[in-house]
GUDO-262766 format. One line per field, with one value per residue: residue number from 1; residue in three letters; x, y, z of N, C-alpha, C, CB in turn. Coordinates in steps of 0.2 Angstrom, whole numbers, m for minus. Glycine has a CB too. Layout:
REM residues N
k <- (NUM|...) .
r <- (ALA|...) .
n_x <- (X|...) .
n_y <- (Y|...) .
n_z <- (Z|...) .
ca_x <- (X|...) .
ca_y <- (Y|...) .
ca_z <- (Z|...) .
c_x <- (X|...) .
c_y <- (Y|...) .
c_z <- (Z|...) .
cb_x <- (X|...) .
cb_y <- (Y|...) .
cb_z <- (Z|...) .
END
This chain:
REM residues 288
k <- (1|2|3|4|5|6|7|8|9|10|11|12|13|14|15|16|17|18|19|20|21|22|23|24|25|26|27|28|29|30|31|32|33|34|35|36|37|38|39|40|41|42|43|44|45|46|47|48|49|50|51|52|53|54|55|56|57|58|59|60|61|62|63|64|65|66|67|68|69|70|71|72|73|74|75|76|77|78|79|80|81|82|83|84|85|86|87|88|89|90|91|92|93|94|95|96|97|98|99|100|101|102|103|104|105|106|107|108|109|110|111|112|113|114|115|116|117|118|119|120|121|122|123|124|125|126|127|128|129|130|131|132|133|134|135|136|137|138|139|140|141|142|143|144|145|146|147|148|149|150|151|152|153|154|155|156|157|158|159|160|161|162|163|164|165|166|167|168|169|170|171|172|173|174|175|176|177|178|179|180|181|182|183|184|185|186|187|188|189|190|191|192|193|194|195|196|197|198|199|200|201|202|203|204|205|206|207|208|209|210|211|212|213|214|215|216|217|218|219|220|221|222|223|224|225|226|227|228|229|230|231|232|233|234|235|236|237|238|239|240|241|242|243|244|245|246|247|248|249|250|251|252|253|254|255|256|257|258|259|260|261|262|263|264|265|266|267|268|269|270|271|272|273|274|275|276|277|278|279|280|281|282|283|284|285|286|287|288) .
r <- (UNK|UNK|UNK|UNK|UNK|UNK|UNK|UNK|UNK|UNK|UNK|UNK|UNK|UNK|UNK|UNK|UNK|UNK|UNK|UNK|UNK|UNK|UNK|UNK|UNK|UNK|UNK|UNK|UNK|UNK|UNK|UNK|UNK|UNK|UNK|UNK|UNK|UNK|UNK|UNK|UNK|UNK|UNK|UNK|UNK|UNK|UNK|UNK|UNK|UNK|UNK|UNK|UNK|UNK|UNK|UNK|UNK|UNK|UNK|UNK|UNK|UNK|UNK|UNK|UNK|UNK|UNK|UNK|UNK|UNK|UNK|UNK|UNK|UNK|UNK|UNK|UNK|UNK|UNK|UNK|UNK|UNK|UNK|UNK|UNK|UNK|UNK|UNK|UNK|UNK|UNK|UNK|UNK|UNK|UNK|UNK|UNK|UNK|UNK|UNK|UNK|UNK|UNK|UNK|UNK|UNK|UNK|UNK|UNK|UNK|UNK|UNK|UNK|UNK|UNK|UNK|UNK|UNK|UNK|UNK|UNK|UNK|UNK|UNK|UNK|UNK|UNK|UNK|UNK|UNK|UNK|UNK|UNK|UNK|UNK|UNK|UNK|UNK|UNK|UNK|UNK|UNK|UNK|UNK|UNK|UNK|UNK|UNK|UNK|UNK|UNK|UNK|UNK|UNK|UNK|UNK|UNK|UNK|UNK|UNK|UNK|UNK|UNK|UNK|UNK|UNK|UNK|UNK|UNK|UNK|UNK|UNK|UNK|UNK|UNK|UNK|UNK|UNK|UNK|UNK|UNK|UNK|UNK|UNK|UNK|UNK|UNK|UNK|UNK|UNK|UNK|UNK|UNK|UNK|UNK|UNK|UNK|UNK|UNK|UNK|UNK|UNK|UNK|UNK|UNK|UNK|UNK|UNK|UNK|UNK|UNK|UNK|UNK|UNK|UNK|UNK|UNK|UNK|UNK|UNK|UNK|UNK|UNK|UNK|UNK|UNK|UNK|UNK|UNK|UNK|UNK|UNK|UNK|UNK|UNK|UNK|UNK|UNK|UNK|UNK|UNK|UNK|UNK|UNK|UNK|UNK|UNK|UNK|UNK|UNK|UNK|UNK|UNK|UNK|UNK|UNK|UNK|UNK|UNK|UNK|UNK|UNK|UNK|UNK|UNK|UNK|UNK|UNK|UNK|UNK|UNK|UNK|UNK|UNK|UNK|UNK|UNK|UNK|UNK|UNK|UNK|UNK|UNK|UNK|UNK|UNK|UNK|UNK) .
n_x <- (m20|m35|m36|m44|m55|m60|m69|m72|m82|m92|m97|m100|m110|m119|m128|m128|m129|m136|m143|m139|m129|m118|m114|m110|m99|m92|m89|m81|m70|m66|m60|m52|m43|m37|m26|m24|m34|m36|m25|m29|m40|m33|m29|m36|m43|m32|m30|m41|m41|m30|m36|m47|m41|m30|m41|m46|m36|m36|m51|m47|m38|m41|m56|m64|m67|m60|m55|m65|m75|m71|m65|m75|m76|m64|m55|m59|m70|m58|m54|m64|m68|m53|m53|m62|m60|m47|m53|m59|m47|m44|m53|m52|m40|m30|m23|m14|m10|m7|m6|m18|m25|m23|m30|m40|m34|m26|m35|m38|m43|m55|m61|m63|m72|m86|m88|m92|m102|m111|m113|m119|m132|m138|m140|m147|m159|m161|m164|m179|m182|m171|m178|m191|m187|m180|m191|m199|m192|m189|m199|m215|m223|m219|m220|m234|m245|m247|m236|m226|m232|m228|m215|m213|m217|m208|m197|m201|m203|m191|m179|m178|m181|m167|m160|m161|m155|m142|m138|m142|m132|m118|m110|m106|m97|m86|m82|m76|m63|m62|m49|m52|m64|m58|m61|m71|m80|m85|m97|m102|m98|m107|m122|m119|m120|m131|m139|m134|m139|m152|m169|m171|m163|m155|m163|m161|m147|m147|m152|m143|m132|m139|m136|m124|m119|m128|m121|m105|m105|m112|m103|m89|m96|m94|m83|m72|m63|m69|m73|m65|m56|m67|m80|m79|m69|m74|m86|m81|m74|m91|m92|m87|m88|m98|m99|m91|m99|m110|m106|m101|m109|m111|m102|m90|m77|m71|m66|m55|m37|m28|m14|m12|m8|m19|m23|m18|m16|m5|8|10|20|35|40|51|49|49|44|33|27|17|28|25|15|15|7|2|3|m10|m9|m4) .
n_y <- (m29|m19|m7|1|14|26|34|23|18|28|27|13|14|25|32|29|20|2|m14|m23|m14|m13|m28|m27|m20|m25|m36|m33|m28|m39|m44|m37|m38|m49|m57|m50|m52|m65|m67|m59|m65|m77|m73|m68|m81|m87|m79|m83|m98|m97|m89|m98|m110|m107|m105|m115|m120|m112|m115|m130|m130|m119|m122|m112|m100|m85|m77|m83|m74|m61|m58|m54|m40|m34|m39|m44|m36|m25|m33|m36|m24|m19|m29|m24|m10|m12|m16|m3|6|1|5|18|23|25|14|6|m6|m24|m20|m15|m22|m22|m12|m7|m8|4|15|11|11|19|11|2|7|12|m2|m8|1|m1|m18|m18|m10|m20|m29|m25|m21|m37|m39|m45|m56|m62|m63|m70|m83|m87|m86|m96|m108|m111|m109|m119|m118|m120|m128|m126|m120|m107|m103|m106|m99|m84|m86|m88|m75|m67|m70|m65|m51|m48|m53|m46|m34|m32|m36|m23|m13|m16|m16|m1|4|m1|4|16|10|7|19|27|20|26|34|46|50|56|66|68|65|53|52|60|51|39|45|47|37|32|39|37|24|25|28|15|10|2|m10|m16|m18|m30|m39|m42|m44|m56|m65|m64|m70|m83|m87|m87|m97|m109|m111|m114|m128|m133|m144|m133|m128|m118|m109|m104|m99|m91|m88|m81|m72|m65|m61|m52|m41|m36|m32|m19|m12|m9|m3|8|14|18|29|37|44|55|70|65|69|80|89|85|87|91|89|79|62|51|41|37|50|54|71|79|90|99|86|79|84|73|63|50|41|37|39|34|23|17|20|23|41|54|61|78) .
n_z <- (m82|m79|m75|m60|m53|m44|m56|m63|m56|m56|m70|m71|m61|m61|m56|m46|m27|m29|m28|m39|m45|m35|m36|m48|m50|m38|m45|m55|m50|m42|m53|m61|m49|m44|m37|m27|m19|m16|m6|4|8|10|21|31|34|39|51|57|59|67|78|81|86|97|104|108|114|126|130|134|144|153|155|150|134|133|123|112|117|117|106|96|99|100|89|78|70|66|57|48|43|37|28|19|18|11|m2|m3|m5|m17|m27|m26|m32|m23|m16|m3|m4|m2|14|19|23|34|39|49|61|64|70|79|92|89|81|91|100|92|90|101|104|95|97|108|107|97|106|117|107|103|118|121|114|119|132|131|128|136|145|140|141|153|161|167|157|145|137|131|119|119|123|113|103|108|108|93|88|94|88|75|76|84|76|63|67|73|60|55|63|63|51|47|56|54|44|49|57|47|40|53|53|38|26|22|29|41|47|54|68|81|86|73|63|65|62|50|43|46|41|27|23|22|14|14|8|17|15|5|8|16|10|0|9|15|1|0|10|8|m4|0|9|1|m8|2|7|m7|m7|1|m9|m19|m10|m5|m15|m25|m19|m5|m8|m19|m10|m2|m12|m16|m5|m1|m12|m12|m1|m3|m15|m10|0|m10|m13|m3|1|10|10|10|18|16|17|4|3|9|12|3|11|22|28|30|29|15|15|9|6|m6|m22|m33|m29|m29|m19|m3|10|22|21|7|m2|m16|m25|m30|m46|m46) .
ca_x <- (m25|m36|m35|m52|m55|m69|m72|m74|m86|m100|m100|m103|m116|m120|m135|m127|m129|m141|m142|m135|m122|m114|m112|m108|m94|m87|m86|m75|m64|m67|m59|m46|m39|m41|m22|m23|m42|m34|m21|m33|m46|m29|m24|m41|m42|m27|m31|m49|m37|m25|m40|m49|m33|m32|m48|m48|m31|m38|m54|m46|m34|m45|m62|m70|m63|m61|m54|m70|m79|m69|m61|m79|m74|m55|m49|m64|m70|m56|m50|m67|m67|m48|m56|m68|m54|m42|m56|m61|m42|m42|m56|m52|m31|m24|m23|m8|m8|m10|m5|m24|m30|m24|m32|m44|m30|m24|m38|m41|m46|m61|m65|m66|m79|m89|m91|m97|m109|m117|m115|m126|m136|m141|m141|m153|m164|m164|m167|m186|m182|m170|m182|m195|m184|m177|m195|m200|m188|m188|m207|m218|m229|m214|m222|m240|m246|m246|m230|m224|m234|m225|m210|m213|m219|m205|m192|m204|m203|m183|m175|m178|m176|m159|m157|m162|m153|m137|m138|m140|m127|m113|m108|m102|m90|m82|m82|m72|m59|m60|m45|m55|m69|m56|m62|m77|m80|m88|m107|m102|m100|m115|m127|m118|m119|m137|m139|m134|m144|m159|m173|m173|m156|m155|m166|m158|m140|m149|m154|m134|m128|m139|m136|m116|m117|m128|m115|m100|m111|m112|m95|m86|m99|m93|m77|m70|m58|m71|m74|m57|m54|m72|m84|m75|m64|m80|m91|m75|m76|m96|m99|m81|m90|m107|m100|m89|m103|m115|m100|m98|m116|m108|m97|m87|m70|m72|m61|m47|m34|m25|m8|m11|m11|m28|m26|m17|m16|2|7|16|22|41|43|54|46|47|42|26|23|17|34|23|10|18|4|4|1|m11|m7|m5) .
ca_y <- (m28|m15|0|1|21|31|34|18|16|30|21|6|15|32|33|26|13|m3|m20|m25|m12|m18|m33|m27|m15|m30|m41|m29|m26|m46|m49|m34|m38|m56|m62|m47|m53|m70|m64|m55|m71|m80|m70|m69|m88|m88|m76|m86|m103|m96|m87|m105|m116|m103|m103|m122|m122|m111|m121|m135|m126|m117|m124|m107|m98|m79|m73|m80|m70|m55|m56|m48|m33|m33|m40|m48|m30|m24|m38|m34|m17|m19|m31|m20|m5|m13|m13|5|10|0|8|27|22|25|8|4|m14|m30|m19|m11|m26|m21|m4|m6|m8|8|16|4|15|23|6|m3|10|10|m8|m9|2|m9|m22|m14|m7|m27|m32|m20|m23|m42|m44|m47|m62|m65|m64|m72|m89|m89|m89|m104|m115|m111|m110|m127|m118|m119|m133|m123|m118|m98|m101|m108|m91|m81|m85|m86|m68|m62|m70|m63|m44|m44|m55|m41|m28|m33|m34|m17|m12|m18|m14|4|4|m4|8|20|7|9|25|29|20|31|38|50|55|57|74|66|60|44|52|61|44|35|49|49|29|30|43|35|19|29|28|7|7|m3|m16|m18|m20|m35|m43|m41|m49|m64|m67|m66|m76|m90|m89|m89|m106|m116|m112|m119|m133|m138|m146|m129|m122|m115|m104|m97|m94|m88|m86|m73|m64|m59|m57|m46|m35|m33|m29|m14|m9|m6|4|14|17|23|35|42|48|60|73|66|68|89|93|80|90|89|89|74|56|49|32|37|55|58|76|78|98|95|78|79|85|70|57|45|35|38|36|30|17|16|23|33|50|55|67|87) .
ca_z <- (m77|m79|m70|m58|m50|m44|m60|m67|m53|m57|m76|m68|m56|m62|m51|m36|m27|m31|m26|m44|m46|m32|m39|m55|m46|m35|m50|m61|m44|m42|m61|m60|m43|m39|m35|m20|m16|m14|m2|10|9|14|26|35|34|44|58|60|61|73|83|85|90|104|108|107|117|131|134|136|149|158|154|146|130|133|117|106|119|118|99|92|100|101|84|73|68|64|51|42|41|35|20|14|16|5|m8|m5|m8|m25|m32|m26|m34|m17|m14|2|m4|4|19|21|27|42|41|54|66|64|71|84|99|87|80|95|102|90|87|108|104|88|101|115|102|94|111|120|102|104|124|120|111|125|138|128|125|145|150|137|142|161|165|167|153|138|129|131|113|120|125|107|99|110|105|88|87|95|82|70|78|83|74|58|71|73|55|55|66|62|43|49|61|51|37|53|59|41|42|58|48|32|27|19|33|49|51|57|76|83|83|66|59|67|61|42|42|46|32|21|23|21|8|10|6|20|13|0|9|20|4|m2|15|15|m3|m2|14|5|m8|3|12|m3|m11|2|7|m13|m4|3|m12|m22|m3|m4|m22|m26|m14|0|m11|m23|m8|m2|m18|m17|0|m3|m18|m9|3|m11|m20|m4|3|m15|m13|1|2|14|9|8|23|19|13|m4|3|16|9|5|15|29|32|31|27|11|13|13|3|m12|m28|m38|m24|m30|m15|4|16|27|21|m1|m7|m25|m23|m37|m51|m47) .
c_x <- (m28|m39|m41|m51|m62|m71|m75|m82|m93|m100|m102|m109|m119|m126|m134|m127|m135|m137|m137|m130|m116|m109|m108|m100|m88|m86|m82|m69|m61|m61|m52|m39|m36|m37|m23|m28|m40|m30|m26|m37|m43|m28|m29|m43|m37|m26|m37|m47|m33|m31|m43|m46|m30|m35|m49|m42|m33|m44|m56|m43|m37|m52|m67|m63|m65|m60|m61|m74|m77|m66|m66|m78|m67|m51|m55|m67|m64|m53|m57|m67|m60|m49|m58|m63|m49|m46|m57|m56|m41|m47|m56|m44|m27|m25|m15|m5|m11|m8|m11|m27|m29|m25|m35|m40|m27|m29|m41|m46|m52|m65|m69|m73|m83|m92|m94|m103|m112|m119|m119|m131|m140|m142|m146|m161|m166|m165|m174|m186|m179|m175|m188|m195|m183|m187|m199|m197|m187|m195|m210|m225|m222|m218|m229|m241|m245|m241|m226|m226|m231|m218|m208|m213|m213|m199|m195|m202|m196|m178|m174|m178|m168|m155|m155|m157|m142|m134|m137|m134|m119|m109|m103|m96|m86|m79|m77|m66|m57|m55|m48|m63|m65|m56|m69|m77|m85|m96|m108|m104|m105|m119|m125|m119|m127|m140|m139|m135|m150|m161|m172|m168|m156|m157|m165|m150|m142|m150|m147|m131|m132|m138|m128|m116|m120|m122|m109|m100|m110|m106|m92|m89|m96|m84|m71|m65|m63|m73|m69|m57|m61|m76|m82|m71|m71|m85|m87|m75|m83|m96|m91|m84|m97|m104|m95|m94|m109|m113|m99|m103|m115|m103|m92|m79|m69|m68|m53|m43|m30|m18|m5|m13|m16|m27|m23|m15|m9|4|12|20|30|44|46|48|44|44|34|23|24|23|30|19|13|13|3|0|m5|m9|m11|m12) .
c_y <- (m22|m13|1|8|23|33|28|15|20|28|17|9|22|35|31|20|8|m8|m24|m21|m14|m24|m30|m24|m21|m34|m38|m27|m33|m48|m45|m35|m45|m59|m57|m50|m61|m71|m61|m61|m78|m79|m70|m77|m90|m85|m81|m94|m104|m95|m94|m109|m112|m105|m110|m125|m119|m114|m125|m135|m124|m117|m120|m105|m90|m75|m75|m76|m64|m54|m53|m42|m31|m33|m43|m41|m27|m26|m35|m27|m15|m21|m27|m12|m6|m12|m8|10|8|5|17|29|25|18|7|m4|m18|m28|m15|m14|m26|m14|m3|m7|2|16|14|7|17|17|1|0|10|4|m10|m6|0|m12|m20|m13|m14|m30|m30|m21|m30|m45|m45|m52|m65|m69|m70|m82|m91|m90|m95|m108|m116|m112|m117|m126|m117|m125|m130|m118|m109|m98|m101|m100|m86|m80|m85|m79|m64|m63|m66|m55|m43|m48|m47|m34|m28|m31|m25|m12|m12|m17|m6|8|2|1|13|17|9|14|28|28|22|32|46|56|54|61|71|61|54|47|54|53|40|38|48|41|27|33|39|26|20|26|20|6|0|m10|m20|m21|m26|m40|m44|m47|m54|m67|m67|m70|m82|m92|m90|m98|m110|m116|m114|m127|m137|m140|m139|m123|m120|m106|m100|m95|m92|m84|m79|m70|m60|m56|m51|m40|m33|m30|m21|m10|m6|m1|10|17|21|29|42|48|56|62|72|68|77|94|90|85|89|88|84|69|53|43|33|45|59|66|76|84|94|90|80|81|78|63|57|43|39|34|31|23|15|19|28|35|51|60|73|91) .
c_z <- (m79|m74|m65|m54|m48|m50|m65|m63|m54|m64|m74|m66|m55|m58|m44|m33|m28|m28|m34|m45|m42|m34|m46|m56|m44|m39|m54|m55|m43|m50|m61|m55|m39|m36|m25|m15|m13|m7|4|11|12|21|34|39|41|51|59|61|68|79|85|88|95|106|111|114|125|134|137|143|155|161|151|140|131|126|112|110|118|110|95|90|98|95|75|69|65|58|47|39|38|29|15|14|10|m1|m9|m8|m16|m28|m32|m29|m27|m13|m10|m1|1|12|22|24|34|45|47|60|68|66|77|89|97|85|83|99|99|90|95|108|98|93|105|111|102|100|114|115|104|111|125|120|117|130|136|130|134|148|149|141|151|166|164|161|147|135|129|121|114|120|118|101|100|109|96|86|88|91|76|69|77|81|66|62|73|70|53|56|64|55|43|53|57|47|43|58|54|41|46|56|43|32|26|25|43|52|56|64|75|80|77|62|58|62|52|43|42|40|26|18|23|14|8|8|12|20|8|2|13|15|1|3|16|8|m4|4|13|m1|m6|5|6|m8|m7|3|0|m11|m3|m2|m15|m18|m5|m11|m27|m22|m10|m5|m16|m17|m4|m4|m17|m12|0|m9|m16|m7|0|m13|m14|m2|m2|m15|m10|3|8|16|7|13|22|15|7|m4|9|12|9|8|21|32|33|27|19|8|15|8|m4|m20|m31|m33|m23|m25|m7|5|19|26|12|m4|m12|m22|m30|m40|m48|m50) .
cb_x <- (m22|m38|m34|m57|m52|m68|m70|m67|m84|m102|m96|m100|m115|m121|m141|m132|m128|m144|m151|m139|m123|m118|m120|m115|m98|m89|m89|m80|m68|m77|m65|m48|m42|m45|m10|m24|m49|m31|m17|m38|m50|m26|m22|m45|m38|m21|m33|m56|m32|m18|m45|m51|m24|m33|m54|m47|m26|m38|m55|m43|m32|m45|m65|m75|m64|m58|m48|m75|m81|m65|m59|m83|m75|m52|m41|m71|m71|m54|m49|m73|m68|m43|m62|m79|m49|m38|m60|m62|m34|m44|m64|m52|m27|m27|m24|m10|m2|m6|2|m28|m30|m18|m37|m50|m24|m21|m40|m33|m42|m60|m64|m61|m79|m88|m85|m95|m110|m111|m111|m125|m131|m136|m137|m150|m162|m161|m165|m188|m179|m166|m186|m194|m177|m171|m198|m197|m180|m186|m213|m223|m236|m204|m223|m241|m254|m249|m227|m229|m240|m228|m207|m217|m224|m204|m191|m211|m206|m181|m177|m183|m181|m157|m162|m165|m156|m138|m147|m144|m129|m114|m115|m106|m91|m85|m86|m74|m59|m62|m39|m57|m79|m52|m65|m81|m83|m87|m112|m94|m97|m119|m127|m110|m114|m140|m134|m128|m144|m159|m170|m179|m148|m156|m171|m158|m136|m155|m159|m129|m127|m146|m139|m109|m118|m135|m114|m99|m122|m118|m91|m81|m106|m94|m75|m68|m51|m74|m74|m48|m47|m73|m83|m69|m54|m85|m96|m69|m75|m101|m102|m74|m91|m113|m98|m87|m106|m116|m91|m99|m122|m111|m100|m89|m67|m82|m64|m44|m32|m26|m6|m17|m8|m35|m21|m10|m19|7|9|14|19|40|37|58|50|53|46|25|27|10|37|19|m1|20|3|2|10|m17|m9|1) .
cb_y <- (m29|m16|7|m7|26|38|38|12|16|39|19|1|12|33|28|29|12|m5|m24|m25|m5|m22|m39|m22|m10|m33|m44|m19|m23|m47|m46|m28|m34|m62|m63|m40|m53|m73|m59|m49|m72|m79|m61|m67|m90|m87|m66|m84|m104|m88|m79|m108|m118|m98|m99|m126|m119|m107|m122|m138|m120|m113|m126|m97|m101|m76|m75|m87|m71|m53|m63|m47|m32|m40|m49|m54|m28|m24|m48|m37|m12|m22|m33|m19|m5|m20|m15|8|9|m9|6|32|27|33|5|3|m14|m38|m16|m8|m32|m23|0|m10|m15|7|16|0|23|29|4|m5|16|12|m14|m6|10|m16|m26|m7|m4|m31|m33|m9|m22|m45|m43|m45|m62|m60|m56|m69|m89|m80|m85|m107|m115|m103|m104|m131|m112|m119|m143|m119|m121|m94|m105|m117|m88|m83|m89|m90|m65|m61|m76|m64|m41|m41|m63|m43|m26|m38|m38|m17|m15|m22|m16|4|m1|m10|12|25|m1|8|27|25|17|36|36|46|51|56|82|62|65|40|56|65|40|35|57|54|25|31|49|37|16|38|33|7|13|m2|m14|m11|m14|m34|m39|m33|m46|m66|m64|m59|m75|m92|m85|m84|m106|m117|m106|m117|m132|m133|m151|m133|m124|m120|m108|m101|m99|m92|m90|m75|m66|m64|m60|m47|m38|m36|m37|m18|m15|m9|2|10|11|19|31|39|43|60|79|62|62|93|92|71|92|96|96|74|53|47|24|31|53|51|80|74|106|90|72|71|90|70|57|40|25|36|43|33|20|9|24|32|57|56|65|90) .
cb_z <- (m70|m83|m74|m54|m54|m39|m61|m68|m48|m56|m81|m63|m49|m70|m54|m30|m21|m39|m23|m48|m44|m29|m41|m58|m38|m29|m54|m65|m35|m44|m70|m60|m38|m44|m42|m19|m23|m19|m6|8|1|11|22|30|25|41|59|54|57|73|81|81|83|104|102|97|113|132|135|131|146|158|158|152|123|137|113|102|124|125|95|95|108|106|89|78|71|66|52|42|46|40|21|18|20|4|m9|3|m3|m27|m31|m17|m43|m11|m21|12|m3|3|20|17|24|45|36|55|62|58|68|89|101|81|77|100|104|87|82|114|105|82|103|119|95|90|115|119|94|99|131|115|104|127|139|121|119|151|154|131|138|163|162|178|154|138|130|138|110|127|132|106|101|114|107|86|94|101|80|70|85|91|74|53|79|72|50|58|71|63|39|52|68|48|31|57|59|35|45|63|48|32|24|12|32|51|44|51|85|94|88|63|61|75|65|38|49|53|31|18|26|21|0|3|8|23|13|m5|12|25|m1|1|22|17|m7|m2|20|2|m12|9|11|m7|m13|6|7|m22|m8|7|m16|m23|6|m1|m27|m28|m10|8|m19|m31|m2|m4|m26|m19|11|m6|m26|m2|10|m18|m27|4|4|m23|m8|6|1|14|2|9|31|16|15|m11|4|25|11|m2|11|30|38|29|32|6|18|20|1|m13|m33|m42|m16|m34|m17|9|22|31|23|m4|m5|m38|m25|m38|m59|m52) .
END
């Protein structure tokens, strides 16, 4: 297997990020890593089984489902920002293992706040369209050609204000869960997440996410295994490699200290001379 690190990543992308480095990044993470990538794309698989057969179990129960309404916030964030962690620790070699994919957990308090304010955020942007569609279908003028414009327009304006929005806003979800930027509070994060979607990045990263999510689409449409042992684990690796390579851009890791583990923060004044791996999470240590 060959070895993949932050520096195999500015050769790949010596200029930073692109819509093709990405790719080019998450396929070499993709090629080098693929039995763990399988495991995570498993593992995912299996929370988003259990969370439905729940969800299917209380509806029937009580006639609404609260967890798909509240698992956005509560537990569905987490799992992906725990994804795209595990790939972050492969390519910096401080890699925990198949046990990062439950990094976002270990933050929980920071990443659940944040990901309310996304959601208010995307919500407040799209009640236009909201509004727009309740009073189509509610007024005795929703089949009127104004009223049919009218809503056309406003998918047009906030459906890509959304995208916008959201494209912007996401990278300081990741963030929060850094091990590497936990000097940094909740609005540090937002403000560096919007930074570094600047210059059109952002337009470039909306162009990513609809091209790994038709790819995920028609891999498993090709009778489902192709989904799991292609599809999501390489869109896993790319969209882990974007945000690798965006973060590299900035100095964020300038306060962590050299004597705290890079994945989870643990101290390591004290610990036996010769001992390679975090106590707490197994992570190798890098070389002195």
């Amino acid at each position: 297997m060959a070895y993949f690190s932050s520096g195999s990543l500015r050769r790949l992308a010596p200029s930073g990020y692109s819509f093709g480095a990405a790719f080019e990044a998450g396929w070499s993470i993709f090629k080098g890593y693929y039995g763990l990538l399988i495991c995570a794309t498993l593992a995912y698989l299996a929370y988003s089984l259990v969370s439905g057969m729940i969800g299917w179990t209380l509806e029937q129960s009580i006639g609404f489902d609260p967890l798909g309404m509240l698992s956005p916030f509560l537990l569905d964030m987490h799992v992906h920002v725990g994804m795209l962690m595990l790939v972050v620790g492969l390519v910096r070699g401080a890699s925990g293992g198949f046990g990062d994919v439950f990094h976002g957990f270990r933050r929980y308090g920071q990443v659940l706040l944040i990901t309310l304010i996304y959601y208010v955020v995307i919500f407040l942007v799209s009640l236009p369209l909201l509004i727009v569609v309740v009073a189509t279908v509610f007024t005795s003028q929703g089949s009127s050609p104004g009223a049919a414009l009218g809503l056309i327009l406003a998918v047009i304006v906030v459906l890509p204000a959304c995208a916008f929005f959201a494209t912007r806003l996401y990278p300081g979800i990741v963030l929060i869960a850094d091990p590497r930027a936990r000097h940094l509070n909740l609005s540090e994060c937002i403000s560096l997440g919007w930074r570094m979607t600047g210059n059109m990045v952002w337009l470039s990263l909306i162009g990513l996410w609809i091209v790994l999510g038709v790819m995920v689409l028609i891999s498993f449409l090709l009778l489902i295994l192709p989904g799991i042992f292609f599809g999501m684990p390489l869109s896993i690796a790319v969209m882990g490699a974007a945000y690798s390579l965006l973060v590299a851009e900035h100095d964020i890791g300038s306060e962590q200290p050299s004597t705290r583990c890079e994945n989870c923060g643990y101290s390591r004044e004290g610990l036996p001379p010769g001992m390679t791996r975090c106590p707490e999470c197994g992570t190798f240590f890098p070389p002195a």
